[in-house]
N, C-alpha and C positions, 0 to 999 in steps of 0.2 A: 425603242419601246413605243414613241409616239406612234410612227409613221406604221408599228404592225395593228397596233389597234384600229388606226385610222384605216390601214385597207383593209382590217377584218369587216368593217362596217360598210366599207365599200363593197365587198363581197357578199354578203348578207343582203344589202338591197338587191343587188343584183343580182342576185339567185334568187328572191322575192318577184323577182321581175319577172325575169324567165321563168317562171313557176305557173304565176296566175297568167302568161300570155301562153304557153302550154293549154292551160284548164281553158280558158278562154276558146281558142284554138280549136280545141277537142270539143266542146257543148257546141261550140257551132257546127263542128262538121257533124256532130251523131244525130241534130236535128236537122241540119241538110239531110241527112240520108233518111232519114225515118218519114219527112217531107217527101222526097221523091219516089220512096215506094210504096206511099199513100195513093188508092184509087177514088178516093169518095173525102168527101168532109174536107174538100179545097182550101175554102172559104177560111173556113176558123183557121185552118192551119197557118194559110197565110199571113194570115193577123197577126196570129203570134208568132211568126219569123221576123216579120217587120219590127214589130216593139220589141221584139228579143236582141236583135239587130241595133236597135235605137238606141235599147237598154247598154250592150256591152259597150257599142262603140264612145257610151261617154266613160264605162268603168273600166274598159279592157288598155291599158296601153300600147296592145299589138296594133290596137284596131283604129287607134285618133293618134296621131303625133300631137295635138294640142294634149289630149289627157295625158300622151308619154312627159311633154316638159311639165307638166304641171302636178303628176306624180313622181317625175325625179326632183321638182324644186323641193316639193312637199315632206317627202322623205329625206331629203339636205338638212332637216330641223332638226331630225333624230340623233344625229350626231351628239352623242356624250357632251357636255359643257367642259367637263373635266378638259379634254382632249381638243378641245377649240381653244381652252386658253393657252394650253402647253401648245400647240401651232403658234399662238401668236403673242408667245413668248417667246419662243424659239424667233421668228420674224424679229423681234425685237432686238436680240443678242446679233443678230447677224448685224443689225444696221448699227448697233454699238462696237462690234470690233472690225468690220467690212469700211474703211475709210474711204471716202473720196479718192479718185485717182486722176491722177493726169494722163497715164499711159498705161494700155493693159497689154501682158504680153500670153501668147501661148504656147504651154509648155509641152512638148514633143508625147509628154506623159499624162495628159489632159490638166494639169494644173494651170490654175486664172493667176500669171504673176500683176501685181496692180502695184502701179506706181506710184507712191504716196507720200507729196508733201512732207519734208520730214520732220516739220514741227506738228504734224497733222496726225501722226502716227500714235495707236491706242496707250502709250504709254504716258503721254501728254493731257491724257484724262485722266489721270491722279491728281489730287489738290495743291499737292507740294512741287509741282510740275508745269501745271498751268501756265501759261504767257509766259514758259521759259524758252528757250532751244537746247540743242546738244551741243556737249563739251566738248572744248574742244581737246586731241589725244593727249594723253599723259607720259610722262617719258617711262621707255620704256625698262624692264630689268636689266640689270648688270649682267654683263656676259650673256645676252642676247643676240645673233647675230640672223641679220635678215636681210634678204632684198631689196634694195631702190627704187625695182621696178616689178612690180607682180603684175603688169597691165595685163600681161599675154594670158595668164591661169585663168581655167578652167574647173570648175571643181564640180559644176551642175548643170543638168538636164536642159534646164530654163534656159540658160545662157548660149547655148549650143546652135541655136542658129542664126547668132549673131544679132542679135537683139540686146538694148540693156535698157536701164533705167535712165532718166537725165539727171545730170546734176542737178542738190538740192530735192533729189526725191528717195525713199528706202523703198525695193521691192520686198511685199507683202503676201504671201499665200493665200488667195480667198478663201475664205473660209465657206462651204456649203452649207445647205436645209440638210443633206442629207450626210454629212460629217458630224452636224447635231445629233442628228435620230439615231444614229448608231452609239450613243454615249449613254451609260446607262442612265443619264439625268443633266435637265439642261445643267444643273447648278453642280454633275461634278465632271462636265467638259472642260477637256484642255486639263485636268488636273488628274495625278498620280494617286491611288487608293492609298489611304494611311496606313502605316504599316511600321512596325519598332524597325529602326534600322541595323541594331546589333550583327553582327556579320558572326556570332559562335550558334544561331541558329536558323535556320529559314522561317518565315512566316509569311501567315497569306496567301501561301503560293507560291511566293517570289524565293528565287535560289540562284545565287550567285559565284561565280568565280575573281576570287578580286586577290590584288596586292595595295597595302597601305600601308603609312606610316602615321604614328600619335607618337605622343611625348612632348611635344617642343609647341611654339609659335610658329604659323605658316602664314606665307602674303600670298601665295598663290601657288600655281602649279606649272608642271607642262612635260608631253607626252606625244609620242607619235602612235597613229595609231591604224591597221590595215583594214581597211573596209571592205566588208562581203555582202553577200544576200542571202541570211538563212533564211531555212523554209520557219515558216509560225504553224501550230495547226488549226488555231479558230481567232476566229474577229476579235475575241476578249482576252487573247496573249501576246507578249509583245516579246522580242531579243532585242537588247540593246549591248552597246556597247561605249561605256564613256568615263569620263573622271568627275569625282566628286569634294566639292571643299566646302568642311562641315566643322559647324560647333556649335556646343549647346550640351545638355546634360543629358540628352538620347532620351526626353522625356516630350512633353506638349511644346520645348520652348526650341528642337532643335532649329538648327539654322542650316539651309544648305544651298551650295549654287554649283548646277551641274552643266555638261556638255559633253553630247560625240555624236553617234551616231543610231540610228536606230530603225528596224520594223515594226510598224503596228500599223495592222489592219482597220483598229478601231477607231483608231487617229486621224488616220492620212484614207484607207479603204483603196489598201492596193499593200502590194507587197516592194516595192518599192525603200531600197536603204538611204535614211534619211536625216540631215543634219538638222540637231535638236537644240535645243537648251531648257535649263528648267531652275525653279529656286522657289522655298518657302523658306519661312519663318515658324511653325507651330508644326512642324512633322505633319507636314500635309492635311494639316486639317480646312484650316479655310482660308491660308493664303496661297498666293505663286499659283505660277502656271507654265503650259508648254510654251516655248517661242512669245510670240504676241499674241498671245490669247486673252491679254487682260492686263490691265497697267501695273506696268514694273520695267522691264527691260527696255532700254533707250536703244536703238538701231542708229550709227552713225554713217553703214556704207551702202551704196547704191550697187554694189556687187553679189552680196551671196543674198541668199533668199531663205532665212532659218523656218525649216519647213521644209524643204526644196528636195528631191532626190540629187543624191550626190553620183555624177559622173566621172570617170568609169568606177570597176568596183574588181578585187581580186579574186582570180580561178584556182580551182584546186589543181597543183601543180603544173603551174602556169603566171603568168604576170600577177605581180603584184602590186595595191596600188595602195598606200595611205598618208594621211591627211596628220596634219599638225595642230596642237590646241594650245595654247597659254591663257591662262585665266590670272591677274595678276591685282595686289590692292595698289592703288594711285596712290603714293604718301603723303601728297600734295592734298588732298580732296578728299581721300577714302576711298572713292566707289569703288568697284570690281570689274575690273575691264574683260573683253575677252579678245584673242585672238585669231583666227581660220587660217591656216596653210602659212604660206611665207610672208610672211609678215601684214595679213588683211585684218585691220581695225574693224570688227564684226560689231561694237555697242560697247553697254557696259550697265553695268546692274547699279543704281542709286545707294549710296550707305543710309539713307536714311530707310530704307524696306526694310533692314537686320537690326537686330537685338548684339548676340555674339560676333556675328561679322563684322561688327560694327569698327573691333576691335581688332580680330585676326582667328586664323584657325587653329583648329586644335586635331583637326586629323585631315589627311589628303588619303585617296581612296581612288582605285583606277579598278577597271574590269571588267567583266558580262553582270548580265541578269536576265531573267527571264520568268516568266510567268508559267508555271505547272497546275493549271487549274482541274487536271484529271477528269477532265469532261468526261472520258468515258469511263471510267472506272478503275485505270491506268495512269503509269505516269505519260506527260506528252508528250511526243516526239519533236516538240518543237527545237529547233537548231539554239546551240549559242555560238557565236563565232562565225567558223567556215563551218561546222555542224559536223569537226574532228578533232580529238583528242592532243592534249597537249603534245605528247610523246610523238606523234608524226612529224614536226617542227617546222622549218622551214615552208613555202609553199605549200602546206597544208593545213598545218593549223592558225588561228588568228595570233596575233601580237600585239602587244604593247610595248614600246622600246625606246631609249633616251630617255626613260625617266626622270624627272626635277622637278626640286622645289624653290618657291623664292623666299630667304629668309628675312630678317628683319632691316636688314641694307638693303632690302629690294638686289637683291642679287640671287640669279640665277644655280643653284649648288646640285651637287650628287646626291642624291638617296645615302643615306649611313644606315639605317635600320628595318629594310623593306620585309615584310610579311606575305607571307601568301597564304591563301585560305581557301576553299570549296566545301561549299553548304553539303552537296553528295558527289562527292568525284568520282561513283560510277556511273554517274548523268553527263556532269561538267563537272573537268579538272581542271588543273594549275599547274605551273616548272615556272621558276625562275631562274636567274642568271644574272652575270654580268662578264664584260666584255670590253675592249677596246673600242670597238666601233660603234656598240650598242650602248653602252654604258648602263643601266641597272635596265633589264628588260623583264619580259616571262611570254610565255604562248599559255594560251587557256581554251576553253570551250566543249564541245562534245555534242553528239548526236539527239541527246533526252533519252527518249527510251531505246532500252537496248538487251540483250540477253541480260548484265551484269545492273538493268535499271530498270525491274519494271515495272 
């Protein structure tokens, strides 16, 4: 919004410009010419080409480059005040979540990975934070079973050419001027629109395919999950795909801390599938944020980059590829840890940011979403998923599979009572199952608009 005001104004001088060097331009040649086909009355004429001459070249900017800087300084004034501050407020926010780095890396996909001191990182500018460091891991759930050595994984763009972060530093996503400008407001960057989260109707725009479970006490979750590249159709809709662990009374005071995967153009300004995170306390009114957007999330590994495009991503029928999440509460501490792939220590969320979490949850929640803002008058074609129907399965449509929760032992359990739901299942649907090898899964997703959605 800044950045279109700001070149409208550019544009306007500058058509302003070329306008009177035009006029300009033009009076002097038609009194050229009227001059040269004069046979008599020399004298005066000359005179007045000379001072006519004198005249534009202090007013015409075609005709003095001194007058051109000094009417493009002069007109630099003009600029709205409004719109100067929003620039250098925006300026401002970059140098509050843009940390210091020791090593900057570049990513294949133009992203600035910056390597940053990890007690230096924006979450350390909370009060309750200050002159601390990060904790160290907490054990993990029962019936957890992982890896020794995940050195060799791979799971993003940045990392691909062999680059990393040093120990003692977290790579950090730069944030741009122009990842700002694209947000409707500096002040609702990095954060998700309010919106009731009730899953028995859509609102906002937002429509989901999801499986949950309520009823009981939850410590965490955990979920595999396959990553694609749906198409979006405009900057201000997003597909996501992730797990959510939530409590609160679905009213100003919910509580929630999410993760998976996601496109938005408005975010990141690229289409690009990309590992997220997120958490408020008041149903997104004025806390939490994406990633490190703002102080909350503590980053303890110098491996993944939350933000980052995730490498590789699965084909329609063709290789498959996804990624593993555990989000779990420390019973030690409290906080909410999270996990990436085979066993990568990604951070963990402070108990002190929640209200309800403080305690435990009251519903876990996995699935799509996406944003149907009907720009044109229609619904949007925007993809969820692989952007096909549950009912094609395998290789075609997306998945969520191994479903778990961690119950009050902190242990790892099955699903007993899983739900499935879709806001309009002739946009996006749902199937669930279970299985031996999968143990509580489902495939969801769909195209958006379609003959049966329009």
């Amino acid at each position: 919004m800044v950045g279109g005001v700001v070149q409208w104004a550019k544009t306007v001088i500058n058509l302003s410009y070329r306008r009177r060097q035009r006029q300009c331009t033009q009076t002097i040649n038609k009194n050229s010419s009227k001059m040269a086909s004069s046979n008599f009355n020399i004298s005066p004429i000359i005179s007045f080409v000379v001072f006519f001459l004198f005249f534009t070249s202090s007013v015409c900017p075609a005709l003095s480059s001194t007058g051109s800087e000094e009417y493009h300084q002069k007109n630099q004034t003009f600029r709205p005040g409004k719109q100067l501050r929003k620039l250098k407020a925006i300026r401002a926010h970059l140098m509050k979540i843009n940390k210091p780095s020791l090593k900057t890396i570049q990513s294949p996909d133009g992203d600035l990975i910056d390597c940053v001191i990890t007690h230096q990182q924006p979450a350390f500018d909370h009060p309750q934070l200050k002159g601390q460091k990060p904790l160290d891991p907490p054990e993990r759930p029962n019936g957890h079973n992982y890896p020794t050595d995940v050195s060799t994984e791979n799971y993003q763009l940045w990392s691909l050419s062999g680059e990393s972060c040093p120990e003692g530093t977290v790579p950090i996503r730069r944030t741009s001027e122009q990842d700002i400008l694209r947000a409707r407001s500096i002040r609702r960057f990095g954060r998700k629109l309010r919106r009731p989260i009730r899953r028995d109707t859509s609102s906002n725009g937002h429509e989901h395919a999801v499986g949950y479970v309520s009823g009981n006490q939850y410590y965490g979750a955990k979920a595999s999950i396959n990553v694609w590249a749906p198409r979006v159709a405009n900057k201000y809709e997003f597909s996501l795909s992730q797990m959510w662990v939530i409590s609160g009374s679905f009213g100003n005071d919910l509580n929630t801390i999410e993760a998976g995967w996601q496109v938005s153009p408005e975010l990141y300004g690229d289409n690009y599938p990309r590992f997220f995170t997120y958490w408020t306390t008041d149903a997104y009114q004025a806390t939490g944020c994406y990633n490190l957007l703002c102080s909350g999330f503590v980053q303890t590994n110098n491996r993944i980059a939350i933000g980052a495009a995730i490498s590789p991503t699965s084909s329609y029928r063709g290789g498959q590829f996804d990624i593993s999440l555990l989000i779990w509460k420390d019973p030690k501490h409290g906080n909410w840890w999270l996990e990436f792939g085979s066993g990568i220590l990604v951070g963990y969320w402070p108990a002190f940011l929640f209200t309800h979490l403080r305690n435990h949850a009251s519903m876990v929640q996995f699935g799509g979403e996406t944003v149907n803002s009907r720009a044109s008058g229609y619904h949007t074609w925007t993809q969820m998923g692989s952007g096909h129907f549950a009912g094609e399965g395998f290789g075609r449509a997306s998945y969520f599979r191994n479903l778990q929760v961690v119950d009050w032992d902190n242990s790892l359990i099955p699903l007993s009572n899983l739900r499935v739901l879709a806001d309009h299942p002739n946009c996006y649907d749902i199937r669930g199952g279970i299985n031996r090898v999968w143990g509580n899964y489902f495939y969801y997703g769909g195209p958006g608009r379609n003959a049966r959605c329009p």
